[in-house]
Structures are given as C-alpha cells and as structure tokens.
N, C-alpha and C positions, 0 to 999 in steps of 0.2 A: 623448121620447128621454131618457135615463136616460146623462148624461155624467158618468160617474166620474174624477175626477180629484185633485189636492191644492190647496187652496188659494194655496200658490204662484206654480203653472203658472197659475192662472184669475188670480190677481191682474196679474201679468205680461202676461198678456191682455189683460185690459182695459185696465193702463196702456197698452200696444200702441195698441191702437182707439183711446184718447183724443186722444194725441200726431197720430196721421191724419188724426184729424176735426180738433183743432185748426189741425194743418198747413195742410189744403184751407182753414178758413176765414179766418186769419189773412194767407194767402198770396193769397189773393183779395179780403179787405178790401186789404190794402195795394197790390194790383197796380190796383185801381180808381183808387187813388190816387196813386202815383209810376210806373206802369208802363204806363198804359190804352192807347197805341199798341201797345205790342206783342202786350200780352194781347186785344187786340183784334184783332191781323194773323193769317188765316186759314191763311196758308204757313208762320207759327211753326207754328201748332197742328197743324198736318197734321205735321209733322216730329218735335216732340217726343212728340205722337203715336203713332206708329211709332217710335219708339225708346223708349218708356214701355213698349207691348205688350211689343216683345223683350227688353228688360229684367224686365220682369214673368215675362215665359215666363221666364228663365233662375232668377229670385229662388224662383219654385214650383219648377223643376228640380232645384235644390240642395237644396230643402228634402225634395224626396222622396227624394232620391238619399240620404242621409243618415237620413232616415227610413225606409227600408228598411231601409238597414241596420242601425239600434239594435232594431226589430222582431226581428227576427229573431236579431239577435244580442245584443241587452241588455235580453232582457225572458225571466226564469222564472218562474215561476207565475204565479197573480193578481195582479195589481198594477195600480195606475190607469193613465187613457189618459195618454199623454204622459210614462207615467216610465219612467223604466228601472233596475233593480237588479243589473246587471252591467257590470262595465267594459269599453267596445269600444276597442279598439286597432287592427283590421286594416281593409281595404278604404282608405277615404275618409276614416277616422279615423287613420290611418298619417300622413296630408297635412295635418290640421288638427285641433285639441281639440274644437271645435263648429261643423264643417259646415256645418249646417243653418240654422243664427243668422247664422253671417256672411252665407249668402248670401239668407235674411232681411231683413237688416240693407237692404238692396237696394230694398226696399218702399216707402220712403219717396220717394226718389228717381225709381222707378218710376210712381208714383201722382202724385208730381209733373208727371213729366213727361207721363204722361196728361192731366191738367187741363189741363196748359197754364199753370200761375200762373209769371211767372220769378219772382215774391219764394219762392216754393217751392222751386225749385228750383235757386235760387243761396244761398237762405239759410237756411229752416227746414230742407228735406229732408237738408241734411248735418249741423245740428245735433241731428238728430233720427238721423240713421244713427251719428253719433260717442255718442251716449246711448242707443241702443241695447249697441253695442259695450262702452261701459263697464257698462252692465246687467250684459252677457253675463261679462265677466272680475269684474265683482262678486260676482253671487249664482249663478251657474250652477258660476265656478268655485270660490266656497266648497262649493256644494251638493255638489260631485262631492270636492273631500275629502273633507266629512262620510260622505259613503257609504262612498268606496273608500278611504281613508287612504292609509298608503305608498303603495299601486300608485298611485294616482292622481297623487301627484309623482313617481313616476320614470315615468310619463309625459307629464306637464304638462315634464318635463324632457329628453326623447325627442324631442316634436312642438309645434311652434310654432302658435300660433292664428290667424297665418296664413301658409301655405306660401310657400316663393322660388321653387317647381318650378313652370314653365307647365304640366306634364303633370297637377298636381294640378286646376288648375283647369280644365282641360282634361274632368279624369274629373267635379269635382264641378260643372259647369256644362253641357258635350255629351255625356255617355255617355249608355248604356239604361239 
C-alpha cells in the first residue's frame, strides 16, 4: 500500500500512537499498584466498558463526519492523503475550526475507558486529551495560516474551536 502523505500528518501520528500505548502501559503499571481492587472489580470493567465502546463510536463519528466534509470540499487536485488545500467554512466547519481533532481528541479517554485502568482514566487520558488539544491550536492552526492567510483569521475569527451550540454537537457527534 502506497500511503502518500506529508511528513507532518505521519509525524503527528505516531506521536498519537505513542502517547496511547504509553497511556495503557503506564496506567496499568500504576493501577497494579495503587488501584488493584478496583482494576480488578469485574462490574467497573463491564461499565466503563460500554461507555469506552460509545464513546469510541462517537470519537470515529466526528471524525468522519468532518472528514467527509474536507474530502469533498477541501481537496483540488493531487495532493496527499490527509491534506487539504482549500479552506472549508461551511457544514460542520461553521461550528468548529477542527472537528475532526476535537472529537479525536476523545480517544484517549475512550480507550481508557475500555481497558479498564482508573489511573488512565482519571489521569493520563485527560492529560493526554488537553495535549492533544494544544497539539491541535499549535501546529494545525499555524499550518492553516500558513496555507490560507487572511481568510484563515477572519475565520479562526468567525468560528470558535469549540462551539456553545448543542445543535453543533448534535451534528458533529449523531448526524449521517
């Protein structure tokens, strides 16, 4: 498979994966060791569980929901997987600068809460979703200057990174 991309996107990635796999293992060494009743109780784990899955389902929800629409609407000619060279403003991009990341951002949390680890999920997984987050207003939104210049602030100036309207999250979490 022949995955064209910028080395950016890929570096991002794998810090992604690293932070994940740290998370599980770190979260699981220490739950051995300050947490082992709980992490051990069978009705934790059935519970956070199911709310890991649906959390999960919603974290991939947003990200396609949002990923559809830059496909279609911020991608001209050849250009690599995962970029985009037009600026989107409409749909889901109306509600938030980066859709797709924030609700991303969710994974950690999510995956947490599959495992089962509570040091995970009371302590790495949100220093890990708040380090995602500044990732995202770091280099995602230099990057998108760099591309789009003006238009890019007087919509970083337009739309908040993340929305006050329940209806946005509404669209970018249960729509089709």
């Amino acid at each position: 498979m022949d995955l064209k991309t910028t080395p950016s996107v890929v570096t991002r990635v794998v810090l992604w994966i690293f932070i994940l796999i740290g998370g599980i293992y770190f979260g699981i060494k220490f739950d051995l060791i300050y947490f082992r009743s709980i992490f051990f109780n069978i009705i934790f784990h059935i519970i956070t569980f199911i709310i890991g899955i649906v959390l999960m389902k919603l974290s991939f929800h947003a990200a396609k929901i949002g990923g559809r629409e830059l496909k279609k609407k911020g991608r001209v000619g050849n250009i690599p997987r995962l970029e985009t060279n037009k600026l989107v403003t409409t749909g889901i991009f109306k509600c938030f600068r980066h859709p797709m990341l924030f609700g991303l951002s969710f994974i950690p949390l999510s995956l947490a809460m599959i495992i089962g680890s509570p040091t995970f999920i009371i302590f790495i997984a949100p220093s890990e979703m708040i380090f995602i987050l500044i990732m995202v207003l770091i280099f995602e939104e230099a990057e998108a200057y760099k591309k789009f210049g003006k238009d890019y602030i007087k919509y970083k100036n337009s739309t908040p990174i993340f929305s006050k309207k329940i209806e946005c999250y509404k669209k970018l979490f249960l729509s089709s």
